[in-house]
N, C-alpha and C positions, 0 to 999 in steps of 0.2 A: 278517370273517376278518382276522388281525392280521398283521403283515408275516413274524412268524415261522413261524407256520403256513406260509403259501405257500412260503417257501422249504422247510421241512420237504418238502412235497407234492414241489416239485420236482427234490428230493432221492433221490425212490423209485422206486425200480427199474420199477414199473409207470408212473409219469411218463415214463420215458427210454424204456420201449419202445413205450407210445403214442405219443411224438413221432418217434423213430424211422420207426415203420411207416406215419406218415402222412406222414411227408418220402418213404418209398421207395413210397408209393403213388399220391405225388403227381407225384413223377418218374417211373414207370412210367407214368401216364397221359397225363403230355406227352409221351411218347417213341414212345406206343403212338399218339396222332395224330398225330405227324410224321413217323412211317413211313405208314398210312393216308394221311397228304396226300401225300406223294412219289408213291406207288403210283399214284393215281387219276391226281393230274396226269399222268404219265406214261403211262398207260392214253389219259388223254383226249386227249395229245398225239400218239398214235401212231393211234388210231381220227382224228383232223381231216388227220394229213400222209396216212391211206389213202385216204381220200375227195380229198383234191387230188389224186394219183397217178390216181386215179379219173377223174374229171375233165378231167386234163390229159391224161391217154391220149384222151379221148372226142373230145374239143377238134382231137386234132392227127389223128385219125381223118378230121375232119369237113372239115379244112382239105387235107391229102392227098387230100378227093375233089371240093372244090366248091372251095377257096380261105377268102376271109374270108367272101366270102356265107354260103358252109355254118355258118359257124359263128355270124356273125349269126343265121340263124334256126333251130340249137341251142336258144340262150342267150334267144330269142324266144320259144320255144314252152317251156321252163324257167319262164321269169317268166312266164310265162301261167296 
């Protein structure tokens, strides 16, 4: 194909909107996973701070009835 040809081609209306709609589909699909990744992190960040809330509740439960013993063997019978 000769240099003029190609320039011809990239001169044609069906050229420009096939580049077109692959630039905007290409940016639609980085945008489409960087809301998906925001989302989830966010998701995952708020399900690990419920489970420490969790926890820390259990923790100061354990320590209001026995002291640190109590919560020594929580944290004992956990890892077990």
């Amino acid at each position: 194909m000769s240099f003029a040809v190609r320039r011809q081609v990239r001169r044609t209306l069906s050229f420009r909107l096939t580049l077109w709609y692959s630039g905007l589909f290409f940016l639609s699909t980085v945008i489409l996973f960087g809301v998906t990744y925001v989302l989830l992190a966010r998701s995952l960040q708020r399900r690990d701070q419920e489970e420490m809330r969790v926890a820390l509740t259990e923790y100061q439960g354990g320590y209001q009835r026995g002291g640190v013993t109590e919560i020594e063997q929580e944290v004992a019978e956990k890892n077990s």
